[in-house]
N, C-alpha and C positions, 0 to 999 in steps of 0.2 A: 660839165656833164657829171652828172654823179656816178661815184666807182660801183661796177657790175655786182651782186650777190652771185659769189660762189656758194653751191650746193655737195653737201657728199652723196655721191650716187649710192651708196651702200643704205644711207640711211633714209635715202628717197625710198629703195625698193622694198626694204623693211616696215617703212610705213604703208607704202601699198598691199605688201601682203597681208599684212596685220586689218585694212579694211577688207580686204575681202574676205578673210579667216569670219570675220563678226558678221558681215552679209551673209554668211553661209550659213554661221550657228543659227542666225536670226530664220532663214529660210527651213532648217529641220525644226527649229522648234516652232514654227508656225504650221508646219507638216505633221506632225508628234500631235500637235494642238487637233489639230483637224482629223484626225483618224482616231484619238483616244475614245474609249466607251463610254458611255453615261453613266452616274452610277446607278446600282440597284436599289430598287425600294426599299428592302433591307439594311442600307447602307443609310439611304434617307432619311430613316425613321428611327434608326438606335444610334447613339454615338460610340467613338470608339471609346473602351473601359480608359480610367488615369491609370497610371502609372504607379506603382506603388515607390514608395524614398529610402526603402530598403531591401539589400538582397533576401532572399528565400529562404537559403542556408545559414543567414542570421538575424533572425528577425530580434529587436527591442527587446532587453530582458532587465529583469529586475536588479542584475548583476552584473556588471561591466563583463563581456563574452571574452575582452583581450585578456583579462585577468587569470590569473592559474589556476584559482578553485572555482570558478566559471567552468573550466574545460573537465575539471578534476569529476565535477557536478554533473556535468553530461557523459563523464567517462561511466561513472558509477552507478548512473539512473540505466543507461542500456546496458551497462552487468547484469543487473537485477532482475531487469527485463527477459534479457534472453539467456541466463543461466535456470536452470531447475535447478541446480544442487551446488548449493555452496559451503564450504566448510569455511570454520572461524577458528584462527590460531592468535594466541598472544605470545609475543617475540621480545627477547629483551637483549636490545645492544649486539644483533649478531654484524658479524663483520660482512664486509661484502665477498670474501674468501669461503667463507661456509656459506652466504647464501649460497653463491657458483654449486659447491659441492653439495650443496641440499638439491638443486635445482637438477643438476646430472644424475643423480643417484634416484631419483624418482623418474625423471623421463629412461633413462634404459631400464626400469621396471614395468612404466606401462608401457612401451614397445614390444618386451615380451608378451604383457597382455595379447597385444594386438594381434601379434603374431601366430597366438596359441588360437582367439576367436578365427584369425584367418581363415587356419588348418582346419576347422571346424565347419568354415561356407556361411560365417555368419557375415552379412551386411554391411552391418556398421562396427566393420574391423578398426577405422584407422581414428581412432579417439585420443589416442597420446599428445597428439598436437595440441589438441582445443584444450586441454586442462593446463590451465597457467594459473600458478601462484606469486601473487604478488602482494606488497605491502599499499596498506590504505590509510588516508586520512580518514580519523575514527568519526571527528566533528560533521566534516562532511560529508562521508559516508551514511552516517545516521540522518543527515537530512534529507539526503537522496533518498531511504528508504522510508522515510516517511511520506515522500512525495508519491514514487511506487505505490506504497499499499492505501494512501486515504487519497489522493487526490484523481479524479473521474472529473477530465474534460468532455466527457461526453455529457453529465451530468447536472451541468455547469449551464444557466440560460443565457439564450442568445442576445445578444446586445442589438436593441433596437434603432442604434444609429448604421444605419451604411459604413459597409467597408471599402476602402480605396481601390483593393485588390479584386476586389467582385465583381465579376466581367457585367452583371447586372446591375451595376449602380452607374448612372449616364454623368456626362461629364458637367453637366451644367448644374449638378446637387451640391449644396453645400456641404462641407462637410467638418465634424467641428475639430477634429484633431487630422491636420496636415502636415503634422511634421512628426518621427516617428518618433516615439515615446512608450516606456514600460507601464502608462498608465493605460494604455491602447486596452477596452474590457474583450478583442477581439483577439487579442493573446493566449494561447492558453499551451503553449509549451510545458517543458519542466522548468524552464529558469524564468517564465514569467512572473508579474505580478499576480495574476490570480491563484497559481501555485504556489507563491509562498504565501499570501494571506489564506490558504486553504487549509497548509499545514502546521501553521504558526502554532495554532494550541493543539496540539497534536504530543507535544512530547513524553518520553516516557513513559507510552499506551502500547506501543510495538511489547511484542514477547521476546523480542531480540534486543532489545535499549538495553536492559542489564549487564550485556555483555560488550555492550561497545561503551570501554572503556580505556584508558594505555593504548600502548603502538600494538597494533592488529597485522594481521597478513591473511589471507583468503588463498582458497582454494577450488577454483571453477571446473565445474564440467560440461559441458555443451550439453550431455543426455546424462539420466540417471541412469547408469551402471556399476551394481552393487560388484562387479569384478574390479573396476576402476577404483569404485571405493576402499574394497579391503586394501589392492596393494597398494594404495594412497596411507591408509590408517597404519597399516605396516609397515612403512619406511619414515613416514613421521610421528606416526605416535604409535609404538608398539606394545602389545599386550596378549602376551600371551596363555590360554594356545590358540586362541581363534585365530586373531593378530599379532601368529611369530615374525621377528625383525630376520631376515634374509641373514645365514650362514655365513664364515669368512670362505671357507669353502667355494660356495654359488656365487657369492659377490664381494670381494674384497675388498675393494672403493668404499663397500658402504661402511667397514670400519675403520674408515682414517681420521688420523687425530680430531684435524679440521673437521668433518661430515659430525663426528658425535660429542664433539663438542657446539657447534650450532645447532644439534637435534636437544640436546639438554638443556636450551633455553626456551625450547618452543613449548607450549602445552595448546592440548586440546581443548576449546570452550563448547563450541556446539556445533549445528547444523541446519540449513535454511532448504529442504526438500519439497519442490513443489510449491512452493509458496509457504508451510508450515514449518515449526522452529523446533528442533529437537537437540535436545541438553545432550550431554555423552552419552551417555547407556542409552537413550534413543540412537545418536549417532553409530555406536557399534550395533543394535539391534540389525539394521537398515543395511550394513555392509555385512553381517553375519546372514543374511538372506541365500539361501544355498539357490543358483541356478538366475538368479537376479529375478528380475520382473516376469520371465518366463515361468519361473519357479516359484514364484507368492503366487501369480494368476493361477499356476494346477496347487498351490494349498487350499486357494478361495472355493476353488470349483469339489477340492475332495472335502470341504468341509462342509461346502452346499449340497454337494450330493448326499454327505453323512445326516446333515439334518433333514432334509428332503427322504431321508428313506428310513429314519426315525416317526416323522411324522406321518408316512404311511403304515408304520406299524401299529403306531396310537391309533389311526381312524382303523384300521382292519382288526384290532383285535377285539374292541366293543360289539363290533359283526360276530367276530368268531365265537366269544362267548355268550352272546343270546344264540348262537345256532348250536353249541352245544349243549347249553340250556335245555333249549328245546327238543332237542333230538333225545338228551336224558329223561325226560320226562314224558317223551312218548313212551320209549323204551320201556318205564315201569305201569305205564298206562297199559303196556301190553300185556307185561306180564299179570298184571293183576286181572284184566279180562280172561287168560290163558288160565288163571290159577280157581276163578269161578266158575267157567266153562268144567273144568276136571271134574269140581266137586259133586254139580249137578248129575252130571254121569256117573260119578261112584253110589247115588242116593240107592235103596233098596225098592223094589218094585211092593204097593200096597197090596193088602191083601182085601178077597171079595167078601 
């Protein structure tokens, strides 16, 4: 008689419930099946967009993006961007002890600024923060701003192959570049290749190339504010009496060893306002503005008004003098009628 098969009932019942677990998924998803909706004709007739093979926030660049003057390049192109007013300093070998003390001594000067606009109910009191000075790579700063001022991706023609990411290109299109790449002509960032073949021969056209030259440091302001300016000019580059350097009296930080010995390496080069480049004496011009932008706006208008009521004196006076022209020359019209009229009345009466 052959010996019995012993079974473990643990793993008999474990196989049993593991079939009924599968009859079950098997019965909802035959349930799931039967109840799903059709799909839409919409759905029918367009397919869904591909996929694009790289993220959004870094798309293919003519530059490796891990790289440091990659990031340096995209630091500087949205400076540019969104500063109006920047100043240009040349630096030589300051330590990082007087930066510190350059860097304090200028922010509790525009603080007070702030403080005084406060008291006044102006708006955009709180400005101290947004103006940061920092040091820049000159090579690549320059290219950044060539990028800024001549390259216009708007400008630029649209590439007539299909893009991957264009919810309107269907999925069954060939397409000739499937893997991502800086030669994509659908690029047009600032670190693409069509921006740097855009800017390529570009150099040394800028009004500003002459001065990026040696180690540089910048001066940002969020808004052009000729208040910000002057005590910006006056605590780094002083000249006075427009731009006197702050009293030991008012501020005595600002004459400490350190602070005027790192002020004595800096010098002022110029100014980038608006998008236009002003040498020194434009740059002091622009912060010598009494009353800021409020205050050039009422020079423009008294200076429109002064021509404007110039040139209504020119048109009224050529009036005035044909009408007193005329009225003199009636005047002696009359008297001469008056003066013949006499005479004929004085005549003596004929005799008969």
């Amino acid at each position: 008689m052959p010996p019995r098969l012993r079974l473990c009932r643990q793993c008999l019942r474990a196989s049993l419930s593991a079939n009924r677990i599968t009859s079950s998924s098997f019965r909802h998803a035959a349930t799931a099946a039967a109840i799903a909706p059709a799909p839409s004709i919409e759905q029918m007739t367009h397919s869904v967009p591909p996929i694009t093979r790289y993220p959004p926030s870094q798309p293919p660049s003519h530059r490796p993006p891990e790289y440091r003057k990659s990031q340096l390049h995209r630091q500087y192109t949205s400076l540019l961007r969104s500063t109006p007013l920047l100043l240009l300093f040349q630096h030589n070998n300051l330590k990082a002890t007087e930066w510190m003390g350059i860097r304090r001594e200028l922010a509790q000067a525009l603080r007070k600024v702030d403080d005084a606009r406060a008291k006044e109910g102006k708006g955009d009191a709180n400005l101290a923060d947004g103006v940061k000075l920092q040091i820049i790579k000159t090579s690549i700063f320059e290219m950044a701003l060539r990028v800024v001022e001549y390259y216009r991706p708007e400008h630029q023609p649209d590439p007539a192959t299909p893009h991957s990411s264009d919810p309107a290109t269907q999925s069954s299109t060939i397409l000739p570049n499937t893997r991502p790449s800086p030669d994509d002509p659908t690029l047009k960032h600032g670190l693409s290749r069509a921006a740097h073949d855009a800017v390529r021969d570009k150099k040394f056209l800028h009004a500003l190339s002459p001065l990026l030259s040696g180690p540089l440091a910048v001066v940002s302001f969020p808004t052009v504010s000729t208040e910000h300016l002057k005590v910006v000019l006056s605590i780094l580059s002083p000249s006075p009496p427009i731009f006197p350097a702050p009293t030991r009296r008012a501020n005595p930080g600002y004459h400490d060893a350190l602070v005027q010995a790192g002020l004595q390496k800096l010098m002022l080069l110029g100014a980038r306002v608006e998008g236009r480049v002003f040498d020194l004496d434009g740059t002091r011009w622009v912060g010598a503005i009494e009353g800021g932008l409020d205050g050039l706006r009422g020079q423009l208008v008294a200076s429109l008004q002064g021509v404007g009521a110039g040139i209504t004196n020119t048109l009224e006076s050529a009036g005035k003098n044909l009408y007193f022209t005329v009225e003199s020359r009636r005047g002696m019209l009359e008297d001469e009628q008056k003066d013949k009229s006499g005479e004929k009345g004085k005549e003596p009466p004929t005799a008969l």
